[in-house]
LUMKOLLO-147171 format. One record per residue: residue number from 1; chain; x, y, z of N, C-alpha, C in turn. Coordinates in Angstrom, 2 decimals, padded with zeros to 5 digits. Last residue first. Layout:
N
<resi: NUM; chain: A; nxx: X; nyy: Y; nzz: Z; caxx: X; cayy: Y; cazz: Z; cxx: X; cyy: Y; czz: Z>
...
//
This chain:
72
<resi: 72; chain: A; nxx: 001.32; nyy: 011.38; nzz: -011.44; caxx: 001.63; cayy: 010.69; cazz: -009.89; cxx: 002.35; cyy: 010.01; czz: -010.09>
<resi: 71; chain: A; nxx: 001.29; nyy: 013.67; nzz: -013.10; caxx: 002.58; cayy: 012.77; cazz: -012.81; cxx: 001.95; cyy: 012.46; czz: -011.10>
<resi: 70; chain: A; nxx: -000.98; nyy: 014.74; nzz: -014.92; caxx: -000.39; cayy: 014.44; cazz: -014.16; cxx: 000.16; cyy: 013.56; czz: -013.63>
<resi: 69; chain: A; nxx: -002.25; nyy: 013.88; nzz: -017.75; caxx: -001.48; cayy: 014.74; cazz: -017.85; cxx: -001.21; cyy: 015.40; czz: -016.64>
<resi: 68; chain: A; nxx: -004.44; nyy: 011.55; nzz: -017.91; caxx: -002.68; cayy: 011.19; cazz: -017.49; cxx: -001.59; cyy: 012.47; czz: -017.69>
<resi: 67; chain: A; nxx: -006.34; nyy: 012.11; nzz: -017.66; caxx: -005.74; cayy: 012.70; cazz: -019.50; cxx: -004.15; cyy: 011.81; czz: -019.12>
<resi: 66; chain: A; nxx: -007.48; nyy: 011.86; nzz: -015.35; caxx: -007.84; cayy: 010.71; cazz: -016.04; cxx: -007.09; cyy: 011.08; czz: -017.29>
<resi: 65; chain: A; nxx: -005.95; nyy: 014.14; nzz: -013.88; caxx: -005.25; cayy: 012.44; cazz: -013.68; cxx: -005.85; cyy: 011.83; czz: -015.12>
<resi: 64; chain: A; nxx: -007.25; nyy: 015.60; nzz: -015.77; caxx: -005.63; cayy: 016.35; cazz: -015.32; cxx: -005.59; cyy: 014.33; czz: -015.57>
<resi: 63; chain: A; nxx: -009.75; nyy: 015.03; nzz: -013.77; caxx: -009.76; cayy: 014.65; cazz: -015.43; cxx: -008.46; cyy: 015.25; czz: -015.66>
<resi: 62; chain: A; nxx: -009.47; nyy: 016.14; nzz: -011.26; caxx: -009.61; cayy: 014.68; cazz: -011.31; cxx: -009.31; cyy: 014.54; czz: -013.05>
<resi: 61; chain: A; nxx: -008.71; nyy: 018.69; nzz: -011.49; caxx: -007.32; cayy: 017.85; cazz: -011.86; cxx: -007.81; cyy: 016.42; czz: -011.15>
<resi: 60; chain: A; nxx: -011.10; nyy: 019.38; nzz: -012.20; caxx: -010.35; cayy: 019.36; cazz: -013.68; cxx: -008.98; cyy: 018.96; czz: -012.83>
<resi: 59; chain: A; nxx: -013.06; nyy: 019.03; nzz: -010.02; caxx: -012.93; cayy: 018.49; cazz: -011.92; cxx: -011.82; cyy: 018.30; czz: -012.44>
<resi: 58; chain: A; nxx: -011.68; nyy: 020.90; nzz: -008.55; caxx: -011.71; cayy: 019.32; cazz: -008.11; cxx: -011.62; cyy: 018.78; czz: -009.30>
<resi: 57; chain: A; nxx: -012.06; nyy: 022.81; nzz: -009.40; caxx: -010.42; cayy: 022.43; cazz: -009.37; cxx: -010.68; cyy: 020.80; czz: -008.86>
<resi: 56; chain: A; nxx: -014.51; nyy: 024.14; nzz: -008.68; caxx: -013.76; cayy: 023.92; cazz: -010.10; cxx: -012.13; cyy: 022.93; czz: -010.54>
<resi: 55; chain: A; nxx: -014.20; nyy: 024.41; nzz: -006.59; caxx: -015.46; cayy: 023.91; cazz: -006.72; cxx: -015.09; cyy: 023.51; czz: -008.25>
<resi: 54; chain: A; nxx: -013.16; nyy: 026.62; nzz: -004.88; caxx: -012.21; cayy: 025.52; cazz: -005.49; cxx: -013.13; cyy: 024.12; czz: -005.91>
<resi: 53; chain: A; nxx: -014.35; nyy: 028.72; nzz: -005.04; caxx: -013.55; cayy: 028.84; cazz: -005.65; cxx: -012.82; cyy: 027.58; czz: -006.10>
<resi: 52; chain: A; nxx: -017.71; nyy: 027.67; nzz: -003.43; caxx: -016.56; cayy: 028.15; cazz: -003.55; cxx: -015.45; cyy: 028.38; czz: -004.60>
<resi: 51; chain: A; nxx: -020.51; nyy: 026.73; nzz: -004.61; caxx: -019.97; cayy: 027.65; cazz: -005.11; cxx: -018.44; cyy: 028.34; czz: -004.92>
<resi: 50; chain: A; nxx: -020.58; nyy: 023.72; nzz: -003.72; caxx: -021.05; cayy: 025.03; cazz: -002.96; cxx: -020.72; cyy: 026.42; czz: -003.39>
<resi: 49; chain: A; nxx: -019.99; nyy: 021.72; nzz: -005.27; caxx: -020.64; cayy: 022.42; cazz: -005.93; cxx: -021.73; cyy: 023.42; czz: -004.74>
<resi: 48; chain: A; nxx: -018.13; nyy: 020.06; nzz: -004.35; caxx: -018.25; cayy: 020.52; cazz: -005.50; cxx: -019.11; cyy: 021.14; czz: -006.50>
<resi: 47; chain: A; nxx: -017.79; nyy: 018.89; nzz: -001.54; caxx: -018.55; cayy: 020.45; cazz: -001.50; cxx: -018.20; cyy: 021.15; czz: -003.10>
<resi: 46; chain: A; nxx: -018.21; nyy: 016.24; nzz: -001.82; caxx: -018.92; cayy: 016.93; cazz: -000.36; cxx: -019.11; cyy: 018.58; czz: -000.71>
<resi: 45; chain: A; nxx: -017.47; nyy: 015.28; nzz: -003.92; caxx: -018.73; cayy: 015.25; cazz: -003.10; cxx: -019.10; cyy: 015.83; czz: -002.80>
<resi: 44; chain: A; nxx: -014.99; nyy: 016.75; nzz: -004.27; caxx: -015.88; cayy: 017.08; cazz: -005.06; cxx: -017.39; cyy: 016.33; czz: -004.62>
<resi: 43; chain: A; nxx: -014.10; nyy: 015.21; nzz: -001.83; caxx: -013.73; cayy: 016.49; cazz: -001.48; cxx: -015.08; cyy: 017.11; czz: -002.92>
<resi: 42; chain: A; nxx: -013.65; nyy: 012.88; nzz: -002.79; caxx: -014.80; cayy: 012.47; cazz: -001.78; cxx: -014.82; cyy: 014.66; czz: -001.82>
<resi: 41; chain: A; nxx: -011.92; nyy: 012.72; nzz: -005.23; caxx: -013.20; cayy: 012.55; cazz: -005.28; cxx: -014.16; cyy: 012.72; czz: -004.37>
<resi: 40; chain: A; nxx: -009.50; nyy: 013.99; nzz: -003.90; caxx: -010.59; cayy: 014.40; cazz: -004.89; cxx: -011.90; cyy: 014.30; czz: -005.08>
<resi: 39; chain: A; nxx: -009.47; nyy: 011.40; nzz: -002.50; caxx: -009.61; cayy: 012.96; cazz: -001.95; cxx: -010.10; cyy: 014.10; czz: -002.73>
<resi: 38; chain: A; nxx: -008.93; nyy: 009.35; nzz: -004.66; caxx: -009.65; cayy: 009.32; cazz: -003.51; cxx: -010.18; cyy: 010.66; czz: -002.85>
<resi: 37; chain: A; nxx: -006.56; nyy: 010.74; nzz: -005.69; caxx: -007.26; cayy: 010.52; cazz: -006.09; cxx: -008.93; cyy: 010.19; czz: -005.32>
<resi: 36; chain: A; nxx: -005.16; nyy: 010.35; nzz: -002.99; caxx: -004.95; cayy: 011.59; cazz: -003.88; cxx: -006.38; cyy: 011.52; czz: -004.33>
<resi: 35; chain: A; nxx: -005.02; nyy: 007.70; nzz: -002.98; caxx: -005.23; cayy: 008.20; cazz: -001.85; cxx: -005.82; cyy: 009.74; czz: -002.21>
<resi: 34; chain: A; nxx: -003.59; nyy: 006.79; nzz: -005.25; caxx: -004.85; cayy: 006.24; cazz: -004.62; cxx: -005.49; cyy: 007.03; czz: -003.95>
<resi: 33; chain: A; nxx: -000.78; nyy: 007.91; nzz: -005.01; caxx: -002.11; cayy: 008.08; cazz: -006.13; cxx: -003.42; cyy: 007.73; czz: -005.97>
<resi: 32; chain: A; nxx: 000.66; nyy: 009.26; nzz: -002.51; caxx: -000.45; cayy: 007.99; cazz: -003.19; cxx: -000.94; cyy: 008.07; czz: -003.53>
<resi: 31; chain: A; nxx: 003.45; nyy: 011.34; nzz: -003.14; caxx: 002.16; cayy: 010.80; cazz: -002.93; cxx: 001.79; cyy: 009.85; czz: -003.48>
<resi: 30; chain: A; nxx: 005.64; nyy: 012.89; nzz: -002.55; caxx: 005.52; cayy: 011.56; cazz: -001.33; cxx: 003.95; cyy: 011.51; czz: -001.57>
<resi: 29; chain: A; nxx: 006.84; nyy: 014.97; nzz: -003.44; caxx: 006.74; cayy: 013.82; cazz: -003.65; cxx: 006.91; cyy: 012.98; czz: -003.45>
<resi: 28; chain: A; nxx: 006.26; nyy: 016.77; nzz: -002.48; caxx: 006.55; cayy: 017.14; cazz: -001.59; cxx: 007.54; cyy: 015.66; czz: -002.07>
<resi: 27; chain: A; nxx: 003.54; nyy: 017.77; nzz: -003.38; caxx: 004.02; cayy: 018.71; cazz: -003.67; cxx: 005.21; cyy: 018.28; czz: -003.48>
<resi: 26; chain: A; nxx: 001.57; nyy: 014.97; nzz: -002.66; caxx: 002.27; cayy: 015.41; cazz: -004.11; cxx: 003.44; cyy: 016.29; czz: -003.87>
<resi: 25; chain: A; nxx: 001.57; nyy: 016.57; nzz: 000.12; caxx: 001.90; cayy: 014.84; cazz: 000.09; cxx: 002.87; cyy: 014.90; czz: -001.33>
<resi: 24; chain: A; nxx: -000.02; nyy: 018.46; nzz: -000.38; caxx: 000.82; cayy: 018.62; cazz: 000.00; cxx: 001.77; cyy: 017.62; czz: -000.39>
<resi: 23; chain: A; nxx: -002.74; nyy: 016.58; nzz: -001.05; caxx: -001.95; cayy: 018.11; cazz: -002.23; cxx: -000.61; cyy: 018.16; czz: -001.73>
<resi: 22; chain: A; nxx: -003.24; nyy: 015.64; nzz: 001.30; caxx: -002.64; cayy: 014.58; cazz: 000.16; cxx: -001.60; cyy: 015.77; czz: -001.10>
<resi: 21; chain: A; nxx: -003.73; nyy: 017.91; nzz: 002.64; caxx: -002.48; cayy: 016.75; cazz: 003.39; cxx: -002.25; cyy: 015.88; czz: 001.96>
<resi: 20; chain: A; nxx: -005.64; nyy: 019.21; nzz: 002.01; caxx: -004.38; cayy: 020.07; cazz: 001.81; cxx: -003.48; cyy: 019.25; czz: 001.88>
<resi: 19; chain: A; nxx: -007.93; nyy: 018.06; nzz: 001.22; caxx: -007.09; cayy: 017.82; cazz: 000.22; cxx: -005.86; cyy: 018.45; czz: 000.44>
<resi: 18; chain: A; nxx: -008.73; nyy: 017.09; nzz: 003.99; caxx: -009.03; cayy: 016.27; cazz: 003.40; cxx: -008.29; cyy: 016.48; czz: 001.89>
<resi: 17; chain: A; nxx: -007.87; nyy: 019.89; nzz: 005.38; caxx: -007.20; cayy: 018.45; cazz: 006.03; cxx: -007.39; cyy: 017.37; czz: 004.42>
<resi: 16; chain: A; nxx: -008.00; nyy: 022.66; nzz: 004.31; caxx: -009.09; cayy: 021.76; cazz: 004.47; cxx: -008.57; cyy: 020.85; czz: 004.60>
<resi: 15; chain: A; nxx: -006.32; nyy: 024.66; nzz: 003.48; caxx: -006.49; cayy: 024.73; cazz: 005.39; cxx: -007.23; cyy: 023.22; czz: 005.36>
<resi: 14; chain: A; nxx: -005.19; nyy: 025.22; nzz: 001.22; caxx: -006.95; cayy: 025.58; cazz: 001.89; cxx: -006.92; cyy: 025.53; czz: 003.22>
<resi: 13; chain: A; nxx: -002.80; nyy: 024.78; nzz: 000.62; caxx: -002.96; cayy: 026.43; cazz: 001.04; cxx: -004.63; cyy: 026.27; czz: 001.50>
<resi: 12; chain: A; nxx: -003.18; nyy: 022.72; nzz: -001.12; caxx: -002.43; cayy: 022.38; cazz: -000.08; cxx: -002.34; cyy: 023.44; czz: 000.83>
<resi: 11; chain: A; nxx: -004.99; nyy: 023.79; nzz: -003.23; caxx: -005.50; cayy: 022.85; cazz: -002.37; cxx: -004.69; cyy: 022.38; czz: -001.13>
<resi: 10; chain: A; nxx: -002.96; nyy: 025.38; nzz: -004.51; caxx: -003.92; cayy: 025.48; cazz: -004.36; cxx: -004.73; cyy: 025.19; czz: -003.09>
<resi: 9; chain: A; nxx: -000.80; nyy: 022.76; nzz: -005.10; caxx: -000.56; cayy: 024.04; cazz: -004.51; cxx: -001.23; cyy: 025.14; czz: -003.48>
<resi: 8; chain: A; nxx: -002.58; nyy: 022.09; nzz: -007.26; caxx: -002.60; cayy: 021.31; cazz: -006.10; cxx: -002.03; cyy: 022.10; czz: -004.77>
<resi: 7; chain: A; nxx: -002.81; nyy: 023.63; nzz: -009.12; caxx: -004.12; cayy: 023.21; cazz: -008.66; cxx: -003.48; cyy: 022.91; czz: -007.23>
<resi: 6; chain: A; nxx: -000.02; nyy: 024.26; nzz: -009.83; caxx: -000.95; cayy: 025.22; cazz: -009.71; cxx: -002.19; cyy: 024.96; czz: -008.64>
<resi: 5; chain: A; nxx: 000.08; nyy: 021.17; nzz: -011.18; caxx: 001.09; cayy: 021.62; cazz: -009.85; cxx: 000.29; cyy: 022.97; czz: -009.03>
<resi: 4; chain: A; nxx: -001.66; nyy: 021.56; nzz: -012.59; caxx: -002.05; cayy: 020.44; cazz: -011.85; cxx: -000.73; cyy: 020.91; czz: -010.57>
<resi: 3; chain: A; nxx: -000.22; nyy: 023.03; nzz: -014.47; caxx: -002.09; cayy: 023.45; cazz: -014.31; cxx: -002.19; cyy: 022.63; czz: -013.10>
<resi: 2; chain: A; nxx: 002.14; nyy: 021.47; nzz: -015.33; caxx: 001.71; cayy: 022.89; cazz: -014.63; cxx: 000.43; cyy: 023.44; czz: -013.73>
<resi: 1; chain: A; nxx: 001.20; nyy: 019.68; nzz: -016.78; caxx: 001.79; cayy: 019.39; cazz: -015.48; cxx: 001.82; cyy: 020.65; czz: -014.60>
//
């Protein structure tokens, strides 16, 4: 739960609309798992694999959700 609070934290500090508003959303707990989830996924589309830093974090707190070892 840690690793995924860490992550999201993370992602709510990018500036990037598409995961800082749902990351935040969690932080804040006011999130839609759907929605969350969703943002992950379209966010590891679009740039999971431009080499940035957070090119890694998409993975692992989409698979975080799929271990269910985050609390939405």
């Amino acid at each position: 739960m840690e690793e995924f609070r860490q992550i999201m934290e993370t992602f709510a500090a990018s500036g990037w609309e598409l995961i800082a508003v749902p990351a935040q959303a969690w932080l804040e707990g006011r999130s839609d798992p759907a929605a969350l989830t969703a943002a992950l996924q379209q966010a590891d589309k679009e740039c999971g694999s431009c080499g940035c830093r957070l090119d890694p974090l998409y993975k692992r707190a989409l698979a975080l959700i799929a271990e269910g070892k985050a609390a939405l």
